[in-house]
Residue frames as a rotation matrix with the C-alpha (Angstrom) as fourth column:
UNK 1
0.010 -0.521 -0.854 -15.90
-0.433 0.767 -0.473 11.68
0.901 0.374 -0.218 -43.01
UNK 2
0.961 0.033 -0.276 -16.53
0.076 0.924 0.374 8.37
0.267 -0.380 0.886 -40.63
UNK 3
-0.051 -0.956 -0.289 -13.01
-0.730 0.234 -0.642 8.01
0.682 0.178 -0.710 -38.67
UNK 4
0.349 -0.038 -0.936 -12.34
0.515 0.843 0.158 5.37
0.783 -0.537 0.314 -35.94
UNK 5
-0.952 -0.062 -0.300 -11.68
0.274 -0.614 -0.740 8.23
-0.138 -0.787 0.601 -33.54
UNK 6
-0.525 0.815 0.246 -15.61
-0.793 -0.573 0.207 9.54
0.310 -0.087 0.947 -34.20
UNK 7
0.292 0.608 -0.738 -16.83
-0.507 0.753 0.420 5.87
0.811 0.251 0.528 -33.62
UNK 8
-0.825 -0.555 -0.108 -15.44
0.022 0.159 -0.987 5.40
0.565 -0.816 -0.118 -30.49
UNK 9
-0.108 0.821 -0.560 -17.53
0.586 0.508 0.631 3.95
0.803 -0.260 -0.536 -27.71
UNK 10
0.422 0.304 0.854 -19.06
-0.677 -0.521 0.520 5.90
0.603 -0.798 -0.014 -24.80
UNK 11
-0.706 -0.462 0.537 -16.90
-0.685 0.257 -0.681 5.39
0.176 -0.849 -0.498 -21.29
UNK 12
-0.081 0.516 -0.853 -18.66
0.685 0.650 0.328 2.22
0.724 -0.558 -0.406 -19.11
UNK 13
0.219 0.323 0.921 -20.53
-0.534 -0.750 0.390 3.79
0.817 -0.577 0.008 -16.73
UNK 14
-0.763 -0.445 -0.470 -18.97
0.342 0.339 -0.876 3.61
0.549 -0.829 -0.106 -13.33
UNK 15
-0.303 0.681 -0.667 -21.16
0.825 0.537 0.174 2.73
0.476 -0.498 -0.725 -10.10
UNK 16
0.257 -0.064 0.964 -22.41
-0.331 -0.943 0.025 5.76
0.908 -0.326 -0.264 -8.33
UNK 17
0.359 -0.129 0.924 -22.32
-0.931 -0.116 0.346 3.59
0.063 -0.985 -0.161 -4.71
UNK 18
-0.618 -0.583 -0.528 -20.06
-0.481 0.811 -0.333 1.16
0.622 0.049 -0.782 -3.43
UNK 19
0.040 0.631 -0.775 -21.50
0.127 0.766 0.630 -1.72
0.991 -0.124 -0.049 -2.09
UNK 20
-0.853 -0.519 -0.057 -20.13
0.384 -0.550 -0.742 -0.05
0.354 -0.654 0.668 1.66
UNK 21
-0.968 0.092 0.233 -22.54
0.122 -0.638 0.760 2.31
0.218 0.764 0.607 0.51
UNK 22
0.053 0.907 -0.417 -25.92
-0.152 0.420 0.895 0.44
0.987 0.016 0.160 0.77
UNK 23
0.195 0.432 -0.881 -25.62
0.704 0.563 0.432 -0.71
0.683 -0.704 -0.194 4.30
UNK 24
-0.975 -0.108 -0.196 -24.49
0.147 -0.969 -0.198 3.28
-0.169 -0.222 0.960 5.34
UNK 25
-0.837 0.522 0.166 -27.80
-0.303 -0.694 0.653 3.92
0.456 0.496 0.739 3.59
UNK 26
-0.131 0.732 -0.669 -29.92
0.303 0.672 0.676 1.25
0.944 -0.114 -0.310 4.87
UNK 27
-0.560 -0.239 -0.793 -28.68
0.813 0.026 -0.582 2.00
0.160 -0.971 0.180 8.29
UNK 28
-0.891 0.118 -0.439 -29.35
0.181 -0.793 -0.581 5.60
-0.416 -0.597 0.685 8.44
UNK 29
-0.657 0.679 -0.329 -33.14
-0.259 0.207 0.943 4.64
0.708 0.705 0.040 6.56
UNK 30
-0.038 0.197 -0.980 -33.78
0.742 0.663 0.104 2.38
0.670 -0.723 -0.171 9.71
UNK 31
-0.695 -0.005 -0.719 -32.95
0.609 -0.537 -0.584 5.31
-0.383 -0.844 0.376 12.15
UNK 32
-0.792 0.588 0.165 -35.38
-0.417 -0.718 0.557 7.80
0.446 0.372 0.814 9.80
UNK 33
-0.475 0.686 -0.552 -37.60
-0.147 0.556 0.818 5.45
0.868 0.470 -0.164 9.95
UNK 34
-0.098 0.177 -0.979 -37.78
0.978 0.199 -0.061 4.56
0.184 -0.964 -0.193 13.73
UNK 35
-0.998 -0.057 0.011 -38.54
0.053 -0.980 -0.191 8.68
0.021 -0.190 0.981 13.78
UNK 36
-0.318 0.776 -0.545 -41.57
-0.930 -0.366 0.022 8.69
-0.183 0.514 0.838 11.77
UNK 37
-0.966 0.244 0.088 -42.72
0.246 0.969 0.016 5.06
-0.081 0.037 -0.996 12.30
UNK 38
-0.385 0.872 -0.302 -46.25
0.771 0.124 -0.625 6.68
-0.508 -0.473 -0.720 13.13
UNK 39
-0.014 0.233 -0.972 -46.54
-0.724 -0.673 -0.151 9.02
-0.689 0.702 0.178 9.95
UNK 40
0.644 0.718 0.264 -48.20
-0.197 0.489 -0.850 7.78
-0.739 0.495 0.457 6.73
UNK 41
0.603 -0.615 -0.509 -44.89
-0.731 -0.170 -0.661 8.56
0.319 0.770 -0.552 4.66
UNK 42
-0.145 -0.846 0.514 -43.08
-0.899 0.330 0.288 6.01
-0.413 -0.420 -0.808 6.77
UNK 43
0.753 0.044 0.656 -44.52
0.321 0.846 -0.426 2.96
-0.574 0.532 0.623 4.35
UNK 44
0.958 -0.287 0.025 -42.34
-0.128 -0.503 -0.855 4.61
0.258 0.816 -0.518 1.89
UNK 45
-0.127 -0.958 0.257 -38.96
-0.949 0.041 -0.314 4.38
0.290 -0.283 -0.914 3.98
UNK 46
-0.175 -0.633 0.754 -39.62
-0.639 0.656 0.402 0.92
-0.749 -0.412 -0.519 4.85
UNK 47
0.915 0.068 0.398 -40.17
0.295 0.558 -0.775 -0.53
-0.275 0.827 0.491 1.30
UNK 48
0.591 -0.803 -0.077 -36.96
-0.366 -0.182 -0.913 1.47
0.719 0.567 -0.402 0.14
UNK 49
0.111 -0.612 0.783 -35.25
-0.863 0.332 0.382 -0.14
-0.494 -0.718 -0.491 3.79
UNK 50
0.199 0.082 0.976 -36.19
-0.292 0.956 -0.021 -3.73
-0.936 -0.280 0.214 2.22
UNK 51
0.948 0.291 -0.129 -35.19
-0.106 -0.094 -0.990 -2.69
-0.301 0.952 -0.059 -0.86
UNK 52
0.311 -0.936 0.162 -31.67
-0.930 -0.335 -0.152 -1.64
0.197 -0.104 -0.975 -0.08
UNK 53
0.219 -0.275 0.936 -31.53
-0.569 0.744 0.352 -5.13
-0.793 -0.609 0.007 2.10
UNK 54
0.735 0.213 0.643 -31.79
0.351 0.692 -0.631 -6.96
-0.580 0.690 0.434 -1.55
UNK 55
0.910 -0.415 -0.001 -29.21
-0.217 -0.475 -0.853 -4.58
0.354 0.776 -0.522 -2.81
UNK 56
-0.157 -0.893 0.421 -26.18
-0.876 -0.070 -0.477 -5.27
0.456 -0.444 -0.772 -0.12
């Protein structure tokens, strides 16, 4: 039997980061980044740096 307690919606998912968050992340991206500027993996941190920028 169908009640209106089994048909209950699913919680709203709640943000994982606060907007705070992003420019903590971006920041400490930028300092990785200025590590390993001269390794091939560093395209990779600065698309997700300019990514973050679009997020905060």
């Amino acid at each position: 039997m169908i009640t209106t307690e089994t048909m209950r919606e699913p919680a709203r998912a709640r943000a994982v980061f606060s907007s705070e968050d992003f420019g903590l992340l971006k920041e400490a991206v930028l300092t990785h980044l200025r590590t390993i500027e001269d390794r091939p993996e560093s395209v990779k941190y600065s698309n997700l740096y300019h990514r973050l920028g679009r997020l905060s």
